[in-house]
C-alpha positions in Angstrom: -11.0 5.5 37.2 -10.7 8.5 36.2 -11.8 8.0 32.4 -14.7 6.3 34.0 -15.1 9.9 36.5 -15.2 12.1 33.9 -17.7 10.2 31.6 -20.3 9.3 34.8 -20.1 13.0 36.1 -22.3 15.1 33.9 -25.0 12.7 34.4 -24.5 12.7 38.2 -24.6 17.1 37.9 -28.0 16.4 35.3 -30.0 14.7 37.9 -28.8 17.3 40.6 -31.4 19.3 38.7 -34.3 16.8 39.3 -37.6 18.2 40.4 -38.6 17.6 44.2 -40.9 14.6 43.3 -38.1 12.6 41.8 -36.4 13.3 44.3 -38.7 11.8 46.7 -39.2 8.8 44.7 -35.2 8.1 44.6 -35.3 8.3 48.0 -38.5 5.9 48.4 -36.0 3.3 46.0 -33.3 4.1 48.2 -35.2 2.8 51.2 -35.7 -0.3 50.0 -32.2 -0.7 49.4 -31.4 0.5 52.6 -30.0 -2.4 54.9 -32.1 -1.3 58.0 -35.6 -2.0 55.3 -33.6 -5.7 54.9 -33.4 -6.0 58.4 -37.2 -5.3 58.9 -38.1 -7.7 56.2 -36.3 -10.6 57.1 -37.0 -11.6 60.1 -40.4 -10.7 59.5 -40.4 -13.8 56.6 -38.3 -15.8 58.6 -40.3 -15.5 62.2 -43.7 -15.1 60.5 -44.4 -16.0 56.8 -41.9 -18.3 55.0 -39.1 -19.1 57.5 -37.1 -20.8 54.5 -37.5 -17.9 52.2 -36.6 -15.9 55.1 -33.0 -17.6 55.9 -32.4 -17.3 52.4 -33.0 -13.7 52.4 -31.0 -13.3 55.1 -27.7 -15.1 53.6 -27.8 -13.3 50.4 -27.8 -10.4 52.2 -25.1 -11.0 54.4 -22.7 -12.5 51.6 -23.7 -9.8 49.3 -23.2 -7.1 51.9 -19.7 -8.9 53.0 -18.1 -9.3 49.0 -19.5 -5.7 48.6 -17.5 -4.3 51.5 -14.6 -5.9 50.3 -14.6 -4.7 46.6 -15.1 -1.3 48.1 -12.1 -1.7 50.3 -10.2 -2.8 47.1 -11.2 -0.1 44.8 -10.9 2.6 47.0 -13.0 4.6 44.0 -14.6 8.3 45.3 -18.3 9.3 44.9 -19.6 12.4 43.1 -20.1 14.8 45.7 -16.1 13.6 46.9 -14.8 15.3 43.8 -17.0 18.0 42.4 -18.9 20.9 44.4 -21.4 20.7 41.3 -23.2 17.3 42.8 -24.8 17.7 46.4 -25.5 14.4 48.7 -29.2 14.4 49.0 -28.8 10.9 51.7 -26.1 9.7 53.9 -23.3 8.0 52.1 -20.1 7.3 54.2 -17.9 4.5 52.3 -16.4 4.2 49.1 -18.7 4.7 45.7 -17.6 1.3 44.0 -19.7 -0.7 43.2 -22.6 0.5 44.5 -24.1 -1.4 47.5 -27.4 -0.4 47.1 -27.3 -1.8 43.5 -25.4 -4.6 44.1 -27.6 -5.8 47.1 -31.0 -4.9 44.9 -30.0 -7.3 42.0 -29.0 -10.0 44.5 -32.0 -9.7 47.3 -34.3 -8.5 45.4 -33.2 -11.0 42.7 -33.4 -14.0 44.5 -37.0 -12.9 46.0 -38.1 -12.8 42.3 -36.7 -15.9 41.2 -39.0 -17.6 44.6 -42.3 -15.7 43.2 -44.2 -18.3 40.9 -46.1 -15.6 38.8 -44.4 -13.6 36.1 -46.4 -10.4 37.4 -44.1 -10.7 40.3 -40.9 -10.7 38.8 -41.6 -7.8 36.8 -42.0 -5.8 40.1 -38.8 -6.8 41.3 -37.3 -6.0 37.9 -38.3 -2.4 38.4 -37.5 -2.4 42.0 -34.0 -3.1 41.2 -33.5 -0.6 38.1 -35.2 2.2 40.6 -32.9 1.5 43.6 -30.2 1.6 41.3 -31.4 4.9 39.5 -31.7 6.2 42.8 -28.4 6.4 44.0 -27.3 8.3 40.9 -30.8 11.2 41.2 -29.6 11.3 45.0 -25.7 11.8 44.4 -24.0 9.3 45.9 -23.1 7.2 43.0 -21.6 7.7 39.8 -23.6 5.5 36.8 -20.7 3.1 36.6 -20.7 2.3 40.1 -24.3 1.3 39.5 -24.3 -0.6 36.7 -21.2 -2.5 38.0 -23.5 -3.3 41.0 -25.7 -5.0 39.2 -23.4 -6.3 37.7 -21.9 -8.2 40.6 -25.2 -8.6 42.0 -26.9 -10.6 39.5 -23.2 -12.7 39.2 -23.8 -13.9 43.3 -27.6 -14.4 42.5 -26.5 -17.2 39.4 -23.6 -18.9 41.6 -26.3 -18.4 45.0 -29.1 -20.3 43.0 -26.3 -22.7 41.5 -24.3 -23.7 45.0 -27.5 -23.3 47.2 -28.8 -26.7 46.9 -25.6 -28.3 47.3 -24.3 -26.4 50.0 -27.4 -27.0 51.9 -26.8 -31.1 51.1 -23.3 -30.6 52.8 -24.9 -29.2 55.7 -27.0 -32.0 56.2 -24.8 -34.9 55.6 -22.2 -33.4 58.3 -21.6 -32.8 61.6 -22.1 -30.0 63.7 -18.5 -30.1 64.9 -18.1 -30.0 60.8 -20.8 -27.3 60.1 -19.3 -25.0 62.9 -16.0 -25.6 60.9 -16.9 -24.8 58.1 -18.9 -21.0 59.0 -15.9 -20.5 60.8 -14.0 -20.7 57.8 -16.8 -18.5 55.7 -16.7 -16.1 58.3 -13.0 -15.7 58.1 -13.4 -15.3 54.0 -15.5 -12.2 54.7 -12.5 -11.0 57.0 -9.0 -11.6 56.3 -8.6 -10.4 52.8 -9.6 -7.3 54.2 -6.5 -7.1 55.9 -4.0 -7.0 52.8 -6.3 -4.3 51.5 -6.4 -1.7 53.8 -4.3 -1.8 57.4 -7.2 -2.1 60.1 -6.0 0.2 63.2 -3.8 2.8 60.3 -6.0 3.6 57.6 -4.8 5.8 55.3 -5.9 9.2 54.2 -8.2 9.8 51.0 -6.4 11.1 48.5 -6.3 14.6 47.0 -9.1 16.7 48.0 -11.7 13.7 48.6 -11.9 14.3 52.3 -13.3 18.1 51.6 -16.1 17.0 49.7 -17.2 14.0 51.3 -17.0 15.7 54.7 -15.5 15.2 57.9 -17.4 12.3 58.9 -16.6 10.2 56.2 -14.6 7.5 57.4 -14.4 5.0 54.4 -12.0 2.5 54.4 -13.5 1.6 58.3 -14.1 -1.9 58.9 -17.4 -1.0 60.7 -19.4 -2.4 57.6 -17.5 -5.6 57.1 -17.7 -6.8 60.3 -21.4 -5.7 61.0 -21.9 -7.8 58.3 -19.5 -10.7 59.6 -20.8 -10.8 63.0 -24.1 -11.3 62.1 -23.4 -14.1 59.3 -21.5 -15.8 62.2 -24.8 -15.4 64.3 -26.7 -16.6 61.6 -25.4 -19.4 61.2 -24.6 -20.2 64.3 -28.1 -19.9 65.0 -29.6 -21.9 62.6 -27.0 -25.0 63.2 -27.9 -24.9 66.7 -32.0 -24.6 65.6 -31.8 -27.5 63.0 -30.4 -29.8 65.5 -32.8 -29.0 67.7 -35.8 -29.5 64.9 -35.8 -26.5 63.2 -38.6 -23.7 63.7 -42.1 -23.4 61.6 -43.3 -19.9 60.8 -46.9 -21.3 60.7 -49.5 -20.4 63.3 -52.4 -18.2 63.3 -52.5 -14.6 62.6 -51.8 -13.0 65.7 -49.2 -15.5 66.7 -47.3 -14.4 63.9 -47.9 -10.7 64.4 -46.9 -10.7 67.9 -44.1 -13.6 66.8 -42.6 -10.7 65.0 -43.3 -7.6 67.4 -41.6 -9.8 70.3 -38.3 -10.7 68.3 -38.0 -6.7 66.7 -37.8 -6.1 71.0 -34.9 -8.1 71.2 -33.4 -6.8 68.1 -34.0 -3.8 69.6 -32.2 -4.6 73.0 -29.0 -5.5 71.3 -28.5 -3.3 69.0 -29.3 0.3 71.0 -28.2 -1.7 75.0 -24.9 -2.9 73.5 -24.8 0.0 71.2 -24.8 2.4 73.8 -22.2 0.3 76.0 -19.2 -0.7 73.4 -17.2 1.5 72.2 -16.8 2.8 68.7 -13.3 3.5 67.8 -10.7 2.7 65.5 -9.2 -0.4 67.6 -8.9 -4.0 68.4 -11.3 -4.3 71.8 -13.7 -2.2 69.6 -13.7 -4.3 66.8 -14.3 -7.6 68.4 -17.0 -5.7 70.4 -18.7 -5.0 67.3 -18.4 -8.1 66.0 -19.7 -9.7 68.9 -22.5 -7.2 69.2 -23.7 -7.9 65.8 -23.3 -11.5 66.3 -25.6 -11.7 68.9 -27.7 -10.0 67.3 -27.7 -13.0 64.2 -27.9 -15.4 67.0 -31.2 -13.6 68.4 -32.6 -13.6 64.7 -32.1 -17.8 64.5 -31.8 -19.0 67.1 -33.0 -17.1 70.4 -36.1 -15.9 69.3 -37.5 -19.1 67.5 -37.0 -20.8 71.1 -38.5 -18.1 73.0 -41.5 -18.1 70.5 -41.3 -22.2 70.9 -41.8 -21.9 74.8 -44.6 -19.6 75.1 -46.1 -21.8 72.4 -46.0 -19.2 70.1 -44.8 -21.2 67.2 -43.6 -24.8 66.7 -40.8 -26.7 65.5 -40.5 -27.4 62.5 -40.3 -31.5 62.6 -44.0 -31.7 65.0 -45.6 -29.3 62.7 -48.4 -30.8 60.5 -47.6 -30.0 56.6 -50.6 -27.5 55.0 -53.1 -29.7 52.9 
């Protein structure tokens, strides 16, 4: 690590001299790295465009997210401004530098959404959406150039086994039972859980080492398990959701044009509800009654996403399912 430290940090102290409109752009990138932009964007596919493309949106970012946490947790490697007064954190940056989730999520999400465009044009874009997320982290510094490129790397290794399982996976689901598909996200949830646990003791977390808690501040409180199970709970929902949809028959994100605007205006309300009404009610400490609570919060919040809001569009005849709507000419 710190071979790796040494040769990433004068390029981190370079880009701290960046002129104000690169810095802007970096933190344009970073936006559309951030997980609140993904959280816009998919339910807006899934309620109102493409509600396949949507789910699968939605997934990749979820497993992404949850392997991301988790390598964090493992690593346990600083980010610039932790370990030189030389590099200044121009965004918010609270967990562990490596590998960078921004990067890693950008070659994955973004990744899969080129690999669905038909038109070369299209791919490009999302080529050089991912580089300039990427870049981004480093001109804004919170990450050191090899946690970047080693999100990528990782990134673009769960976009090849994605694409590769998907089909498959999807088959399973299909062939089974729901007793069987509950089962089974049960046990996928759990995989984005329990190694976390041998990594880093839940209610005792360590201190950072050396001086890393000076520069990264005092609320800096990285080896939490708010991010993992944020993203836990709401792959539970998720799924959850979308088993309980399907065997009902499914949801269509066709309709006219202000069905689907007001489709996706109606379900960011309920988004809304959970996350700032339960936000403002459960707790957010370091414990066990905290922790469930967030998982539950965020899991309702998955379960809104698939399931609860494609029935409430459903009844006020806002949408259809899936299995009565007639297939575009």
């Amino acid at each position: 690590m710190e071979f790796l430290t040494e040769l990433s940090l004068p390029i981190s102290i370079w880009f701290q001299t960046a002129p104000g409109w690169l810095v802007a752009v970096s933190k344009g990138f970073t936006f559309l790295g951030n997980t609140a932009f993904y959280l816009l964007i998919m339910p807006a596919l899934f309620w109102s465009i493409d509600s396949v493309l949507g789910i699968r949106i939605g997934i990749m970012l979820l497993v992404s997210g949850g392997i991301n946490s988790l390598l964090k947790l493992g690593f346990q490697w600083p980010r610039p401004f932790w370990v030189s007064d030389r590099v200044e954190n121009l965004v918010d940056a609270t967990g562990f530098g490596f590998p960078s989730g921004h990067a890693q999520n950008a070659a994955s999400i973004w990744g899969l959404l080129g690999a669905s465009f038909p038109k070369k044009w299209q791919r490009w874009v999302t080529v050089l959406v991912i580089l300039g997320i990427g870049i981004s982290r480093i001109a804004l510094g919170v990450h050191f150039t090899h946690d970047v490129l080693m999100g990528w790397l990782v990134g673009s290794l769960i976009l090849v086994i994605y694409l590769l399982l998907e089909k498959r996976v999807a088959a399973w689901f299909k062939e089974h039972s729901v007793p069987n598909q509950l089962l089974a996200l049960v046990a996928c949830t759990s995989l984005l859980i329990l190694p976390a646990l041998a990594l880093v003791p839940p209610f005792d977390p360590p201190s950072l080492p050396g001086n890393w808690d000076l520069g990264a501040g005092i609320d800096v409180s990285p080896y939490s398990y708010h991010d993992l199970l944020t993203v836990a709970g709401a792959f539970f929902g998720l799924g959850l959701g979308l088993i309980l949809l399907e065997n009902k028959g499914g949801f269509s994100s066709q309709g006219q044009v202000w069905q689907r605007i007001f489709r996706y205006l109606l379900g960011l309300v309920g988004v809304a509800v959970l996350y700032l009404g339960l936000g403002s009610i459960f707790p957010d400490q370091v414990d066990l009654i905290s922790y469930v609570l967030r998982f539950l919060r965020y899991s309702l919040i998955g379960l809104w996403i698939s399931w609860g809001a494609p029935v409430l569009f459903i009844s006020l005849k806002l949408a259809e399912r899936a299995d009565t709507t007639t297939p575009p000419a």
